[in-house]
N, C-alpha and C positions, 0 to 999 in steps of 0.2 A: 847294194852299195851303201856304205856308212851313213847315217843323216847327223847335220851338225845342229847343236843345242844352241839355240840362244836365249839369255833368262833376261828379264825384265826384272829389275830393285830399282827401290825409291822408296820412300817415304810412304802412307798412308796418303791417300788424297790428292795424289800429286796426277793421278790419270791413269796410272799403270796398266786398268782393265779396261780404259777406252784405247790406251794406246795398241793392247792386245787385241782387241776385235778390227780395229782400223787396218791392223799387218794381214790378219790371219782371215777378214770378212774379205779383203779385197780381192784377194786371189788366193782361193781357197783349194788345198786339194782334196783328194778325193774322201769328203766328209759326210754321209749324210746324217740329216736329224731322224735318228729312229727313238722309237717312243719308247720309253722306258728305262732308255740311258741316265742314271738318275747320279748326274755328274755336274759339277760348276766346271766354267770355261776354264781352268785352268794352263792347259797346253791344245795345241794346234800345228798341224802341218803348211804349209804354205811355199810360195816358190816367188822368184823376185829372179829378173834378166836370166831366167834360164836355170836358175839354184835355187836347189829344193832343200829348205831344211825347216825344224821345229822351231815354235815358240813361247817360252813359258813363262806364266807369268805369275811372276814368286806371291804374288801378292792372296794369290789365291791359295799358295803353301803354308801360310801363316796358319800359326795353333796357336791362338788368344785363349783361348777359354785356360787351357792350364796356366800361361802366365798371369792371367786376371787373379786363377785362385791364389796361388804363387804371392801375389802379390797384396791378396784380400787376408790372410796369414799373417804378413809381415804386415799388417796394418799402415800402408806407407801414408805420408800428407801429397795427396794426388797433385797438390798446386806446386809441387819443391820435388817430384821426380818424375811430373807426365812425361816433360822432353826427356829425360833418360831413360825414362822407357822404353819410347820411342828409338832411340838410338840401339839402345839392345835387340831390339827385335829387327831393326832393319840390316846392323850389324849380319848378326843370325844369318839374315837374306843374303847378303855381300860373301857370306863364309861358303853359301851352300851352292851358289853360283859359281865360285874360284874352282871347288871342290867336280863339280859337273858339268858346266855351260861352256863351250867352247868359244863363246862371245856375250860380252855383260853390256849390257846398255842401263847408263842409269837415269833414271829418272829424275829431272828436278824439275823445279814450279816459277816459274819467273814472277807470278804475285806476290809469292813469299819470299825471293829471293834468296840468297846463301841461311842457308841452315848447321847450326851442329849437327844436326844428322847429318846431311851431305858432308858437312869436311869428315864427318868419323867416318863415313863407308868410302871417300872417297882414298881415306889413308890405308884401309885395306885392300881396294882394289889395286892401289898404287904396286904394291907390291910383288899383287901376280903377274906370272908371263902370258898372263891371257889380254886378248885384247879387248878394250873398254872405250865406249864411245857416250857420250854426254850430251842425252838430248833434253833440250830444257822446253817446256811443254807450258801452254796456254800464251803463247808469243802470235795471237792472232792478230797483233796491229802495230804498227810503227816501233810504237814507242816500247813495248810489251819486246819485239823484238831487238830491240837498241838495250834492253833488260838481258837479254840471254848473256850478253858478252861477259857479265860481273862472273859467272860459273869457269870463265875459265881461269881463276884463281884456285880451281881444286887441283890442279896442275895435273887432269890425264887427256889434254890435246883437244882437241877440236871440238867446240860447242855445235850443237849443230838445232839453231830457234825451229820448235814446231808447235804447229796443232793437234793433238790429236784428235780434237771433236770436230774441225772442219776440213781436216787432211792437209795441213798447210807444213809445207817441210820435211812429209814420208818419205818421200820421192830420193828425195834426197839423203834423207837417213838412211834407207835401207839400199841406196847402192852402195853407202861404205861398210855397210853390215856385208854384202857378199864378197867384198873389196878384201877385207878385213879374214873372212870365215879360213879356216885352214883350208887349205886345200885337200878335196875326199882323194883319199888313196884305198888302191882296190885289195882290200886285206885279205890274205888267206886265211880262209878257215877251213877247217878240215873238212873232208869228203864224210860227214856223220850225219845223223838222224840229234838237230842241234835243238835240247828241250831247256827249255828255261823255269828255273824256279822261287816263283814271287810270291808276295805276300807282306803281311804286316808284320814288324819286330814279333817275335815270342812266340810264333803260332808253330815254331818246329822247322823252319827250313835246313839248317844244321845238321840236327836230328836225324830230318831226313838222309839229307844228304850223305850220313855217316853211313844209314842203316843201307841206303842203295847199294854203297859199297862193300858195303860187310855181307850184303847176300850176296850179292853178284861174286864176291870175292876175285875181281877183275882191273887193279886200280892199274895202268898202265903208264902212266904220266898225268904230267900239270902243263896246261898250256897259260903263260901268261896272259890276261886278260887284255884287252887292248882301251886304252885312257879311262884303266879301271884299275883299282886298287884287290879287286877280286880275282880270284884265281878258277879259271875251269876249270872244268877233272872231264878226262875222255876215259872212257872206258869200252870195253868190247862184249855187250851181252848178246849170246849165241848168233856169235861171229859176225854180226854186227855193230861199226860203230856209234859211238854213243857219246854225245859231247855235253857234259849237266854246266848250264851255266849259272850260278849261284849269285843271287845278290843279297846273301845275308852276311856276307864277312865286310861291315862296313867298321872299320877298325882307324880311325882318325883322333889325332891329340887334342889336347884343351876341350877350349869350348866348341870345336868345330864337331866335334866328335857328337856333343850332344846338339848341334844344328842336324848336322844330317842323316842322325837318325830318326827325325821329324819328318824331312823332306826324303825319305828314301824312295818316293814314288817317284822323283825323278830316275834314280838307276834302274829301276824298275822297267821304264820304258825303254830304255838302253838297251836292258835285254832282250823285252818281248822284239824289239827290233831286228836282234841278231836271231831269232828262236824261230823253227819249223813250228813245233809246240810249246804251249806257254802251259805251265802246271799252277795256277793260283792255289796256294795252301789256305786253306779255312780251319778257323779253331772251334771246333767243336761246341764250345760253351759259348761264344759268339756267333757264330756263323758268320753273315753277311754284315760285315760294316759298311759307310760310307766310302772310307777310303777303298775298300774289296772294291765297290760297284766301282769306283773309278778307274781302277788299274783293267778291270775288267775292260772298261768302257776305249781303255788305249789298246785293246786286245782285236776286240772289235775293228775299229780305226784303223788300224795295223793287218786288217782282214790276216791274220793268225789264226790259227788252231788253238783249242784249249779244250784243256780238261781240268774240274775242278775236284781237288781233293779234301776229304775237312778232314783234318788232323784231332787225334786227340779221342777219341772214336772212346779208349776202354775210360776214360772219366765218366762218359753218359748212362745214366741208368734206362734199362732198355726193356722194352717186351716187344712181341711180334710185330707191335705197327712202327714202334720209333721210326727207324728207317725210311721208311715211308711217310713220314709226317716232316720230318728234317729235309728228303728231298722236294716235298710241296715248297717248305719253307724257302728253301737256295731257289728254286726255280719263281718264284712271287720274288724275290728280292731280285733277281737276275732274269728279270723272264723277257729280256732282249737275248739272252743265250739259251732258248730252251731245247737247243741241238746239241749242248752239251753233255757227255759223260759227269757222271758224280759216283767219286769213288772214297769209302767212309774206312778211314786206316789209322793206325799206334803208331809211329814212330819208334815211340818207346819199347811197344812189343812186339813190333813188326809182323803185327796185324795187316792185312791183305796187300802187305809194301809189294811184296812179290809180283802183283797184280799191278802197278806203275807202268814198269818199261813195255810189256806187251799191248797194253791199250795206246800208251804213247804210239808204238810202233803200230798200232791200226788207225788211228788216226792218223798220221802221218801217209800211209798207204791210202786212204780213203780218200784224202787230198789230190791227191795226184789222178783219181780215176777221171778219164776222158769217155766222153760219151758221142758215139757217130752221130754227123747231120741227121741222119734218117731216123736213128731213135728217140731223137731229141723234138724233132719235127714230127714225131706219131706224138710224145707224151706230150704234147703240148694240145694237138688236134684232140686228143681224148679230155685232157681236160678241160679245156674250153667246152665240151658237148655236157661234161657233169656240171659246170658251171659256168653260164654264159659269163661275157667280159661285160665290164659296165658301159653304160652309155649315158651320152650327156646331150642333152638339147637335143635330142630323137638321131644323133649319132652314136655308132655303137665301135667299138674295140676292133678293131680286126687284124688278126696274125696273118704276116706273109711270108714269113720265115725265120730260122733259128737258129743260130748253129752256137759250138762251145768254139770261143776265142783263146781260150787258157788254162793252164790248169796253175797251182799253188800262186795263187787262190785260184777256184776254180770259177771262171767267168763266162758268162753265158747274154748272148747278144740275139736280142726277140725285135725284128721289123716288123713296124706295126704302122698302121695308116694313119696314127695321129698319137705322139706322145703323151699331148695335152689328156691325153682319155685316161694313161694309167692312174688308177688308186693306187694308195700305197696297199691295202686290201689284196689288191689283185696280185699285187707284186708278192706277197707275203704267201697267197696261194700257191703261186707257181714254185716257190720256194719249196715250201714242203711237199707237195707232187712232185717236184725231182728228188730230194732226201727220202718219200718213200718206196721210192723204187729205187735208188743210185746209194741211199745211206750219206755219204759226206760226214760223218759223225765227228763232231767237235771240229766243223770249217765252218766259217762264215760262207754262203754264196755272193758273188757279182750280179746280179742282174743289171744288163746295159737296153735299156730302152731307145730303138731310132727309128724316126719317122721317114717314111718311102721316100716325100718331098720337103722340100723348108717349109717349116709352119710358117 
């Protein structure tokens, strides 16, 4: 089912990542903190009266450091263009929200009251057909909220006074957020093995994308992308379908064009959302950036498939171990994905491209395997005897039974006589003792942990 964007702009300061944790802490879905995720809060899943959608928070999309230098060049007098500054960049935000979010909320401050920044972002939200709701934030007392009402002079409708440090006003904000959200319609997508392919500007997704085709030599149509500017390509490698969703043809005018090729981590998760497999592209002379681990870390979230491939392979000067030493490297920068394939390819000279669609399509296969109560219920009794379960306060662990609830993702439900006992340790065991006998290669697992009685 589609999930709808909602982006969070404002100003600098105004709350934006208190307001983000307050939506996405309170009722949160299926998220956990696994170690190594080495990601800012940027986006979050979460669900309000029954609607499940995203929430992002632009503020975290911000790339200062190139405007600083940008700006350290132009030797500006910081006292006669802070605030235009400022407006520029928040602008930026307002552009790349119009561009992606299905629903903008903006942020304003009711200590500081009406802003040029607010009227400038509120003149470009005016414009879009997207719906825009005005919460004005730190309204925690009478008179602070008798302040909210001046914001509805930016003329996009209803102010709506909140808190977001003591929760005063969500409540209410976020029933016109789903009031509001379009309605999910149930899109068809074709009957394909649907692989998405991400990554940071310039690392080759194009490239790729050209060279798939030219070996496959199988381009069959374009399906239009759906509240995407990007075009999928389906194609049919040995006879089965094949649907590449590409999010590098991000092709916008003015200045919007260069807002959101900054922020293109938001389309990013647009795809991995539609994607059986997700193909993060790595540049070779880079490997793992920050923004990598993060798209990575919505891949995860997304309990998705992935395979990670580093582009750019015949640049690097090589002897026997490079190889080897490159995948140390990806697996220590990513070592929350260490079930991942890593596959080292040309684009350009279409070095092991070939090698793409057949791992795609065992991964995908690998996905789906289902494993009987009975043999799930031996591999579990075995490994609890190589490795007893912990125990706490001279109570110990103990399994009652097992079974697989799911497959894509593949979800596996362990009754245990006291939740409170599992480590995450434990959990991580049981993990790989079903990948090494089951494989699962480039899937995240489900472990669902439940206690026999109420704790």
């Amino acid at each position: 089912m589609p999930k709808s964007f909602v982006a969070l702009v404002g100003r600098p300061n105004v709350g934006k990542s208190t307001l983000f944790n307050r939506i996405v802490g309170q009722r949160r879905a299926i998220v956990e903190d696994i170690p190594g995720t080495t990601r800012d809060r940027l986006y979050g899943n979460t669900e309000w009266n029954g609607v499940f959608f995203a929430v992002v928070d632009t503020g975290g999309l911000e790339i200062i450091e190139s405007q600083k230098k940008r700006r350290a060049q132009e030797q500006p007098d910081p006292l006669s263009t802070a605030s235009v500054g400022f407006i520029e960049e928040i602008r930026e935000q307002a552009e790349m929200a119009i561009a992606e979010a299905d629903l903008i909320i903006l942020l304003v401050d009711v200590l500081d009251g009406l802003t040029p920044a607010d009227v400038d972002v509120a003149d470009v939200l005016r414009r879009t057909e997207k719906p825009v709701l005005v919460a004005a934030n730190k309204a925690d007392n009478e008179e602070r909220h008798q302040s909210a009402f001046d914001f509805y002079a930016l003329g996009l409708g209803e102010v709506f006074p909140v808190s977001a440090l003591h929760g005063i006003g969500i409540g209410e904000l976020l029933d016109q957020v789903v009031v509001n959200l379009p309605a999910a319609e149930d899109e068809e997508e074709p009957e394909a093995l649907k692989i998405a392919l991400v990554g940071r500007p310039n690392v080759g997704k194009s490239s790729l994308l050209n060279k798939l085709l030219g070996e496959e030599r199988a381009i069959v149509s374009a399906i239009p992308g759906t509240t995407r500017d990007a075009t999928d390509t389906y194609l049919t490698w040995e006879g089965q379908p094949v649907l590449l969703i590409d999010t590098a043809g991000i092709r916008r005018r003015g200045r919007v064009e260069r807002g959101i090729e900054k922020y293109s981590v938001l389309r990013a998760m647009k795809a991995i959302a539609r994607a059986d497999v997700v193909m993060l592209l790595l540049d070779a002379e880079d490997l793992v950036t920050a923004q990598d681990a993060h798209v990575a870390g919505y891949v995860l979230e997304e309990m998705r498939s992935i395979i990670v491939v580093v582009n750019k392979w015949d640049l690097i000067e090589k002897d026997t171990y490079t190889m080897d030493a490159y995948t140390k490297q990806v697996r220590a920068d990513l070592r929350f994905l260490d079930y991942v394939p890593v596959l080292y390819i040309s684009a350009l000279t279409g070095q092991r491209v070939h090698r793409i669609l057949p791992l795609a399509s065992q991964v995908n296969e690998e996905r789906k395997v289902r494993i009987s109560t009975g043999e799930l219920n031996r591999l579990v009794a075995d490994a609890t005897i190589r490795h007893s379960p912990p125990h706490k306060a001279g109570k110990r662990l103990k399994f009652l039974y097992a079974t697989q609830a799911g497959v894509d993702p593949p979800t596996f439900v362990f009754f245990v006589n006291d939740t409170r006992l599992v480590h995450f340790s434990y959990k991580r065991y049981l993990d790989n003792q079903i990948r090494r006998q089951y494989g699962y290669l480039g899937t995240p697992l489900r472990l669902v942990f439940r206690s026999r009685a109420k704790e």
